[in-house]
N, C-alpha and C positions, 0 to 999 in steps of 0.2 A: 463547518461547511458541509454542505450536499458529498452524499458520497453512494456509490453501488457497488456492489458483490458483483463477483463476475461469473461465479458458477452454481448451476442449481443447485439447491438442498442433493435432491436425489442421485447426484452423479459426483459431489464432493467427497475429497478424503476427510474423513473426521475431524484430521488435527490442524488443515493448512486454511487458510483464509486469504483469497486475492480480493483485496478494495482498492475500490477507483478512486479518485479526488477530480471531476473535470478540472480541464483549463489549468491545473497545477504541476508541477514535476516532483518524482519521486527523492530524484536525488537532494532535489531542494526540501523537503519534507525531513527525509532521514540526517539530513545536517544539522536541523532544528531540534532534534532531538538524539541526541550522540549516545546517551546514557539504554535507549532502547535499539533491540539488535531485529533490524527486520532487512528484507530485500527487498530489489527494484523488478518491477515487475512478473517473471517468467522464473520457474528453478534453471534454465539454462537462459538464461539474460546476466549479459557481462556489467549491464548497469550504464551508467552514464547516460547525457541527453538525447537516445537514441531508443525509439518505441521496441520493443521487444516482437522478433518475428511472431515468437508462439504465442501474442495475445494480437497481434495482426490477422495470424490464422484464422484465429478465431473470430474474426472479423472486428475487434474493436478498435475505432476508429483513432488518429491517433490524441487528442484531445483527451481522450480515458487510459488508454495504453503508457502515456507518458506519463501518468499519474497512479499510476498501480502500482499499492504493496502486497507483497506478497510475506504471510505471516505465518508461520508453524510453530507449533504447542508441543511440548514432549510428557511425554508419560507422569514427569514428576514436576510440571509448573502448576504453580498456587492459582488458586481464583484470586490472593490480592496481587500477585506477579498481572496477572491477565488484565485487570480494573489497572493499577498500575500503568500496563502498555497501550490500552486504550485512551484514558486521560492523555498521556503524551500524543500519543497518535493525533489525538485531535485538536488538543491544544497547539503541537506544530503545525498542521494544517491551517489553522484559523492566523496564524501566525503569517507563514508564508500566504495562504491569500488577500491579508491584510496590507503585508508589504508590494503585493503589487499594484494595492490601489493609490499607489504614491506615486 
């Protein structure tokens, strides 16, 4: 599915990555795929079906907001850990927006 980045190159921390999924929920996303560890929107976002202020702040609107994961890297993860988390990432995504066209 369609998905966007939510922070510049130039103003990102190295290691974290926030993707949107429109029209989707993150919590329903992260269920589809149990076995990879990522979070729901914001680092201070308690999660659940509720947009996270600190990506409201930012102005995104809540259609992308309720659809943002948020993904961080550490020092010692593999590029196939990473390939790994992307396949799933996306393949629950395609998943969940599958099931809503039911």
């Amino acid at each position: 599915p369609r998905s966007q980045s939510q922070w510049p190159s130039s103003s990102a921390v190295a290691n974290t990555l926030s993707i949107s999924f429109p029209n989707l929920r993150s919590d329903e996303i992260m269920a589809a795929m149990p076995n990879v560890a990522v979070s729901a929107g914001a680092a201070c976002h308690g999660g659940g079906p509720v947009a996270s202020k600190v990506l409201k702040a930012m102005g995104l609107p809540d259609y992308l907001a309720l659809g943002t994961l948020r993904i961080s890297l550490g020092r010692m993860t593999t590029q196939e850990e990473v390939d790994f988390g992307a396949e799933k990432i996306a393949k629950a995504a395609l998943l969940v927006r599958d099931r809503k066209k039911l």
